[in-house]
PASEBA-1860 file (N, C-alpha, C; in nm, 3 decimals):
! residues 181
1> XXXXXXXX> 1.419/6.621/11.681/1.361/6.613/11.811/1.461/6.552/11.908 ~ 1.497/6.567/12.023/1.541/6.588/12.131/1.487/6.493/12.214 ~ 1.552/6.358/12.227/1.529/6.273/12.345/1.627/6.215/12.404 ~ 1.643/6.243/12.530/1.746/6.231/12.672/1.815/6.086/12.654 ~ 1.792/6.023/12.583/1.843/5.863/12.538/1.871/5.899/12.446 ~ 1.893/5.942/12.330/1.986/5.945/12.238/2.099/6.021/12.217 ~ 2.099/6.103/12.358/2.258/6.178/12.350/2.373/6.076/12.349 ~ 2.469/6.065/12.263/2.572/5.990/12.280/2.658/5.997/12.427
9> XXXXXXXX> 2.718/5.953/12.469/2.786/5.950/12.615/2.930/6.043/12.534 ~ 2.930/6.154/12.597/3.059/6.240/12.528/3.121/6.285/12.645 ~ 3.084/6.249/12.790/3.116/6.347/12.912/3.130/6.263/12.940 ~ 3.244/6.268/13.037/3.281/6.174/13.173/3.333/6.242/13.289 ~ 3.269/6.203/13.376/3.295/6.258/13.513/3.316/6.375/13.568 ~ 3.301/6.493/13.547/3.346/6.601/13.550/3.455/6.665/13.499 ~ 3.534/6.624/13.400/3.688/6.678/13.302/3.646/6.786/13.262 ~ 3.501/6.858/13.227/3.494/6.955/13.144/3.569/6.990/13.035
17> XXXXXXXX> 3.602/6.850/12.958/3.640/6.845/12.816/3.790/6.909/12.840 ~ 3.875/6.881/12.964/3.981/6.940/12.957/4.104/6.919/12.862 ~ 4.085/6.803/12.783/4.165/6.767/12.692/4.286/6.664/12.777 ~ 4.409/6.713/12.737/4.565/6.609/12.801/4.505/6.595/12.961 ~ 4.536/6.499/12.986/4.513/6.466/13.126/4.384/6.507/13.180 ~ 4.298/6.524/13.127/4.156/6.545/13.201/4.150/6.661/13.312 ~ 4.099/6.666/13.381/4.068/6.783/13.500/4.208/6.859/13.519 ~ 4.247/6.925/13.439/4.377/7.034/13.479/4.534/6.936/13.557
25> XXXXXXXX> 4.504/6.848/13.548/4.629/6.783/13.546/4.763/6.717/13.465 ~ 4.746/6.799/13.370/4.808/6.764/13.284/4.982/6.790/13.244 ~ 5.000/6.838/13.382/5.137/6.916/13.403/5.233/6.803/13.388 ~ 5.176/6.687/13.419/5.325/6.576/13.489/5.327/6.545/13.322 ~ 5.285/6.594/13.226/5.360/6.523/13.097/5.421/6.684/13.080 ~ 5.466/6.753/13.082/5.577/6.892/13.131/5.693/6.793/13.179 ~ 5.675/6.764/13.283/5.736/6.755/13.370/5.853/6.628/13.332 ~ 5.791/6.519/13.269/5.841/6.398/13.175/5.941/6.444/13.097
33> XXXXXXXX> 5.845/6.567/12.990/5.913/6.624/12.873/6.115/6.688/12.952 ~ 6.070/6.736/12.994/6.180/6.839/13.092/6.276/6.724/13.133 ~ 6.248/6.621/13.207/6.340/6.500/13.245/6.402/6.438/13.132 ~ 6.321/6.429/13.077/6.372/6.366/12.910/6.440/6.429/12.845 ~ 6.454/6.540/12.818/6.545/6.619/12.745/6.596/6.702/12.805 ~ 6.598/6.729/12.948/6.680/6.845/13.003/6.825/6.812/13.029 ~ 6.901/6.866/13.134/7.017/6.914/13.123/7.111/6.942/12.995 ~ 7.215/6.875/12.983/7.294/6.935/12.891/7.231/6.876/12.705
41> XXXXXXXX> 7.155/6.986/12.647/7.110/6.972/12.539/7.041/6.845/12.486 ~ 7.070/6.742/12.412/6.937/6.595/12.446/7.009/6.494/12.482 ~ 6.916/6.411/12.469/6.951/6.292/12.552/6.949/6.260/12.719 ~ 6.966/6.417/12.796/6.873/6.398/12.923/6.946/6.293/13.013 ~ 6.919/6.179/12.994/7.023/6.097/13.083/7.185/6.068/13.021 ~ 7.181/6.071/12.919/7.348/6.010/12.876/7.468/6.144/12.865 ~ 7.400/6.262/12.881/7.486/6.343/12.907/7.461/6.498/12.801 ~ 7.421/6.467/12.717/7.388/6.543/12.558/7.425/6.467/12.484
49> XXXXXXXX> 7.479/6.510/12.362/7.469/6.469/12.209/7.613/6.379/12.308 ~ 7.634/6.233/12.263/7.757/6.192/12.247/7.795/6.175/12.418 ~ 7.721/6.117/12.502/7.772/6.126/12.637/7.847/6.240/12.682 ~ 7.816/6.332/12.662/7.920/6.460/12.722/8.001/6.525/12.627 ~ 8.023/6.498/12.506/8.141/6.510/12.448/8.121/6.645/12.375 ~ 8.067/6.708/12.385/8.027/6.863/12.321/8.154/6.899/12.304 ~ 8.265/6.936/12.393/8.399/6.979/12.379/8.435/6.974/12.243 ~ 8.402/6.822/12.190/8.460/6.774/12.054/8.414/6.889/11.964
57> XXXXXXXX> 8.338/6.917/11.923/8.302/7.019/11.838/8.289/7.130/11.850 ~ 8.369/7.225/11.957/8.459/7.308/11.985/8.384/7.451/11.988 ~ 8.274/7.383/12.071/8.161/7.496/12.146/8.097/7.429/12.235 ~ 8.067/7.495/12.346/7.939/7.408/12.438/7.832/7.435/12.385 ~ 7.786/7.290/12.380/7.619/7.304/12.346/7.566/7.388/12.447 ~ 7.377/7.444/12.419/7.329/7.480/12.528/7.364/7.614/12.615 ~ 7.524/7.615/12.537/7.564/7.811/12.628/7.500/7.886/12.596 ~ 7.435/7.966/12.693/7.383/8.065/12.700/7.525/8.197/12.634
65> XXXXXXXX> 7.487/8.290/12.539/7.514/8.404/12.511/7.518/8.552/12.576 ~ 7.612/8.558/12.690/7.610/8.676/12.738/7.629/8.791/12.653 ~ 7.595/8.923/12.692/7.585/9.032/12.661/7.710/9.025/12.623 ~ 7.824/9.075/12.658/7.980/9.067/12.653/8.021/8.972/12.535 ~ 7.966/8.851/12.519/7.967/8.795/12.400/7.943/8.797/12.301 ~ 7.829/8.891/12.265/7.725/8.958/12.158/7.816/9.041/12.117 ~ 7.857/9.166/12.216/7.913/9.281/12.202/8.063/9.238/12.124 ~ 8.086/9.153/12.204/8.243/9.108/12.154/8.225/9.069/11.954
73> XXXXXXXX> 8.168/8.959/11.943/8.107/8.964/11.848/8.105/9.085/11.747 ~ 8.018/9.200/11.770/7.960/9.278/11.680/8.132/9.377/11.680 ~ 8.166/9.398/11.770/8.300/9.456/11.778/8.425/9.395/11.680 ~ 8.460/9.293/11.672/8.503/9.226/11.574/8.460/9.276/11.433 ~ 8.365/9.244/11.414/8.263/9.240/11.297/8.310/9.420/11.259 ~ 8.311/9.505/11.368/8.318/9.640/11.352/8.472/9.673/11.256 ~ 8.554/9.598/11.360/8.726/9.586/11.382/8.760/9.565/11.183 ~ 8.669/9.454/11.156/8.702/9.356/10.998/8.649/9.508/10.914
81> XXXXXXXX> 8.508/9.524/10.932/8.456/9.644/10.806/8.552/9.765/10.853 ~ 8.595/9.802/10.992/8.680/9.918/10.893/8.863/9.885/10.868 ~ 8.894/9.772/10.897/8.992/9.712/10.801/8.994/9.759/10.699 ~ 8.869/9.689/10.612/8.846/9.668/10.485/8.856/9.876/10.410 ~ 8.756/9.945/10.525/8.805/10.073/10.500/8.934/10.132/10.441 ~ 8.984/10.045/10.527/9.125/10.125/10.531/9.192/10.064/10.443 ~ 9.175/10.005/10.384/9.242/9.927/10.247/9.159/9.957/10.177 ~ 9.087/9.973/10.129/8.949/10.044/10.011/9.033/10.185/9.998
89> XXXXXXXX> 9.070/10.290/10.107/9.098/10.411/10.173/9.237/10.421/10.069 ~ 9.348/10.324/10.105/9.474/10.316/10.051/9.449/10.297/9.902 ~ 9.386/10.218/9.852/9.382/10.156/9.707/9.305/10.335/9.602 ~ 9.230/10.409/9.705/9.176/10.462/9.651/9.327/10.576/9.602 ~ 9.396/10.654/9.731/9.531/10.684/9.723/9.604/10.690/9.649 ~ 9.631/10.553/9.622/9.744/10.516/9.559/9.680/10.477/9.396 ~ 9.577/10.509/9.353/9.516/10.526/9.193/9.532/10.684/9.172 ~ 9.493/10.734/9.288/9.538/10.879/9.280/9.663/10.929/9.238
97> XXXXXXXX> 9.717/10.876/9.284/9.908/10.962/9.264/9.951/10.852/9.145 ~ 9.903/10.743/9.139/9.950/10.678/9.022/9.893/10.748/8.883 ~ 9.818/10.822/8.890/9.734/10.902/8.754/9.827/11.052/8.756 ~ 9.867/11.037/8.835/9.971/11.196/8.829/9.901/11.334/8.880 ~ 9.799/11.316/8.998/9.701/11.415/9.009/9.585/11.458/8.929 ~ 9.585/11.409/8.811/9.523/11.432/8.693/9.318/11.444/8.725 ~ 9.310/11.383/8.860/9.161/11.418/8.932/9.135/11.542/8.997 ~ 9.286/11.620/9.002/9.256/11.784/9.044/9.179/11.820/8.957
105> XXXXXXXX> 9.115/11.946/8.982/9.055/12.070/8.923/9.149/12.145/8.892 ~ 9.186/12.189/8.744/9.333/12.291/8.736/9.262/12.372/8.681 ~ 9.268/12.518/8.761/9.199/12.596/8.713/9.364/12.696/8.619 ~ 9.313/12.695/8.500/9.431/12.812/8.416/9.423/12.923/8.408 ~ 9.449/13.040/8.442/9.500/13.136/8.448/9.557/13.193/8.343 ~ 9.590/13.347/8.303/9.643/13.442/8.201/9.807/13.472/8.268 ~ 9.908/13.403/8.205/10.057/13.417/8.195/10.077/13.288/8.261 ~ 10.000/13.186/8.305/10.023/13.069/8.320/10.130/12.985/8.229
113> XXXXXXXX> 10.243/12.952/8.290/10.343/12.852/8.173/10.257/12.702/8.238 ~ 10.284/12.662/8.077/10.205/12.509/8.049/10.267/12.447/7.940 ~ 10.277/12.318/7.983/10.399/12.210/7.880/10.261/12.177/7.765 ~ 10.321/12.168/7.665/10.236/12.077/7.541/10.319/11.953/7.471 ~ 10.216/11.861/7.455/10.304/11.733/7.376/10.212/11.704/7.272 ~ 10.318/11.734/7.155/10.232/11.650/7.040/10.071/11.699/7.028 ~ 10.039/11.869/7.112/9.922/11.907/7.088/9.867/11.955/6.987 ~ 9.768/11.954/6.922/9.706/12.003/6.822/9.671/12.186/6.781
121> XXXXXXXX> 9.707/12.255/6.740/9.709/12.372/6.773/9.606/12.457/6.634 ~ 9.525/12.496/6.710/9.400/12.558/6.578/9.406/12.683/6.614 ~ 9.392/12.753/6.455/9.368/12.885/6.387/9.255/12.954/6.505 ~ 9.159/12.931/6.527/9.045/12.973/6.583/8.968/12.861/6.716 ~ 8.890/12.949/6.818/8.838/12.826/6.896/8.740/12.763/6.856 ~ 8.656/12.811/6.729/8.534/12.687/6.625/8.610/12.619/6.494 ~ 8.751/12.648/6.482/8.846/12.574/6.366/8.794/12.418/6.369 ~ 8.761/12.337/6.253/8.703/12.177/6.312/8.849/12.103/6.280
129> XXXXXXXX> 9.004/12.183/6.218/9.104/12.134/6.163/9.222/12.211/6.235 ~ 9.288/12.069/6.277/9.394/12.162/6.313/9.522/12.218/6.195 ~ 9.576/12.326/6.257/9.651/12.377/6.168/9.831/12.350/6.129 ~ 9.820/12.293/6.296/10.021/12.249/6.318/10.019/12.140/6.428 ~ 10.093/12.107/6.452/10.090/12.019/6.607/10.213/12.054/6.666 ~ 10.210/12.059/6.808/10.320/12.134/6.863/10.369/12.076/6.966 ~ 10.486/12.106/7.044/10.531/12.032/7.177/10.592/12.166/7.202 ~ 10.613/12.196/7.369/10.679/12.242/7.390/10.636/12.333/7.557
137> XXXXXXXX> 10.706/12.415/7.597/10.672/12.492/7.684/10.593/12.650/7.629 ~ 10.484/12.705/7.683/10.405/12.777/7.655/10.364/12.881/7.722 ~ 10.278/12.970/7.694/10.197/13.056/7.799/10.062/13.108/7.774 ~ 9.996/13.099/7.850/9.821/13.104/7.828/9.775/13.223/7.831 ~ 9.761/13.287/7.717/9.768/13.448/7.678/9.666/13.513/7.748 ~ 9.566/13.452/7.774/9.432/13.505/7.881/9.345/13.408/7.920 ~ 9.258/13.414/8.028/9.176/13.274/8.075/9.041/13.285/8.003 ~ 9.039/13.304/7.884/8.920/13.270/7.846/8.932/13.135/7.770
145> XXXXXXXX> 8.827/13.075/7.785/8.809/12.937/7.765/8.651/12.944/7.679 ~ 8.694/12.885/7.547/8.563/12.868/7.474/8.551/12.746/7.358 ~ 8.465/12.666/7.395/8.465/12.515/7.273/8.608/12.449/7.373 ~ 8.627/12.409/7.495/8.721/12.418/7.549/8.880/12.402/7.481 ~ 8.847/12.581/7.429/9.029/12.589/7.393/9.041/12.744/7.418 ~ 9.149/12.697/7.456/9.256/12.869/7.511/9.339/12.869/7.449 ~ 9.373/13.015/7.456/9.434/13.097/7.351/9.578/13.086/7.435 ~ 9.711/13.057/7.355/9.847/13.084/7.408/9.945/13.148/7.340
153> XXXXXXXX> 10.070/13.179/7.402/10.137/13.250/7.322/10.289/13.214/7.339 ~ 10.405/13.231/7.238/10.505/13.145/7.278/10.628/13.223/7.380 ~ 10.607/13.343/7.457/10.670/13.443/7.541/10.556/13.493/7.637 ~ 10.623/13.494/7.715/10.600/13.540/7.846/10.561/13.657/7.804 ~ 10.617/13.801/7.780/10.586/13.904/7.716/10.482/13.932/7.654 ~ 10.448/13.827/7.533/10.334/13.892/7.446/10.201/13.844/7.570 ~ 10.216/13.818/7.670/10.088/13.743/7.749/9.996/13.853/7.760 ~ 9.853/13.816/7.700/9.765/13.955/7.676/9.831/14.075/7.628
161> XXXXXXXX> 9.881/14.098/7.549/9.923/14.208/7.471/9.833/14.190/7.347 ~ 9.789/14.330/7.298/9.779/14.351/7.199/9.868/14.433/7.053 ~ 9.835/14.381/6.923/9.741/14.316/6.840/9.748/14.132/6.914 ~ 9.612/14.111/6.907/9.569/13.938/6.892/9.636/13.854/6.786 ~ 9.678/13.912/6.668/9.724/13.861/6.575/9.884/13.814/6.590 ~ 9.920/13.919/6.656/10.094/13.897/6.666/10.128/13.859/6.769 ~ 10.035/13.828/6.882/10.070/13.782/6.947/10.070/13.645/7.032 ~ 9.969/13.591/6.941/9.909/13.486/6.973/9.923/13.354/6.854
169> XXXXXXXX> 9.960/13.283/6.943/10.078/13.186/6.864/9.905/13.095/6.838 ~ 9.810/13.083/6.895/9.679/13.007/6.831/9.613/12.926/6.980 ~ 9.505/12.827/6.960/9.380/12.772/7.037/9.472/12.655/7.046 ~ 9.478/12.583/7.219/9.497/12.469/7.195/9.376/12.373/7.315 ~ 9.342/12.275/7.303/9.230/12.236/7.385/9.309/12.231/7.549 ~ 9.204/12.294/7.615/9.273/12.290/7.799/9.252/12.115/7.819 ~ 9.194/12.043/7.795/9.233/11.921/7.857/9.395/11.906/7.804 ~ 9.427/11.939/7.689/9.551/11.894/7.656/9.653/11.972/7.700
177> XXXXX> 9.673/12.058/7.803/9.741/12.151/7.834/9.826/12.104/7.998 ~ 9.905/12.135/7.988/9.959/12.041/8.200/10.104/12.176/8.216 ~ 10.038/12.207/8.363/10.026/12.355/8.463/10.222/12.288/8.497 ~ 10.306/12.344/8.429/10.407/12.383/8.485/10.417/12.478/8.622 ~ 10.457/12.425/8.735/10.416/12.501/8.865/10.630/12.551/8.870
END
């Protein structure tokens, strides 16, 4: 129940419960805040950090960041990553030619001359044994390629000639084979 004497006193004077400073005046603690800590970064009256001395640590406090500064910035930043390109770019290069080209695609060809070292040379292209091992300069009797080994022959002449038998010196694997140009 509800009697006009037992409301606690919670209102005063018209504030309408405005909170900081009562009736909408509450600006001049803004205004304090701002004096107190404004101009150059804190401290407000002594100058900023250190009476003025921002210099010392070899930026101004408080600078504002122009556009031009940002840009400059990200431009740099641009300048360093493709540096780094271009040395990533070289290193890649120079693994290249240090391997001897060996990342080409060599496609072989029929009368193709091709050096062998110390290659393994089989009877047949499903032989699981080799039959001789060979070194030397060669010729790739036709481009068929199967179980990757091609057929060679030791003259220019017999290149695709028939009989297969006489003329074909045997299978040696194409990885192990390098394109005399």
């Amino acid at each position: 129940m509800y009697i006009e004497g037992d409301v606690p006193f919670v209102t005063s004077g018209g504030n309408n419960n405005s909170g900081f400073g009562g009736s909408g005046d509450g600006w001049w603690g803004i205004i304090l805040l701002a004096l107190l800590f404004g101009g150059r970064g804190f401290g407000g009256f002594g100058g900023g950090i250190g009476g003025g001395s921002s210099e010392l640590l070899g930026y101004e406090l408080g600078k504002v960041a122009t556009t031009n500064d940002v840009a400059s910035g990200f431009n740099n930043s641009a300048v360093l990553s493709s540096l780094n390109d271009i040395k990533l770019g070289q290193s890649q290069m120079q693994n290249f030619i240090n391997q001897g080209f060996a990342g080409l695609n060599t496609t072989f060809i029929q009368g193709q001359k091709v050096k062998l070292k110390n290659t393994k040379l089989y009877a047949s292209s499903s032989s699981e044994k080799a039959v001789n091992t060979i070194s030397g300069e060669y010729y790739i009797y036709d481009d068929k390629v199967k179980n990757d080994r091609m057929r060679i022959t030791n003259s220019k002449n017999k290149v695709g000639k028939k009989p297969v038998g006489e003329n074909v010196t045997g299978y040696v694997k194409k990885s192990e084979m390098e394109v005399i140009l």
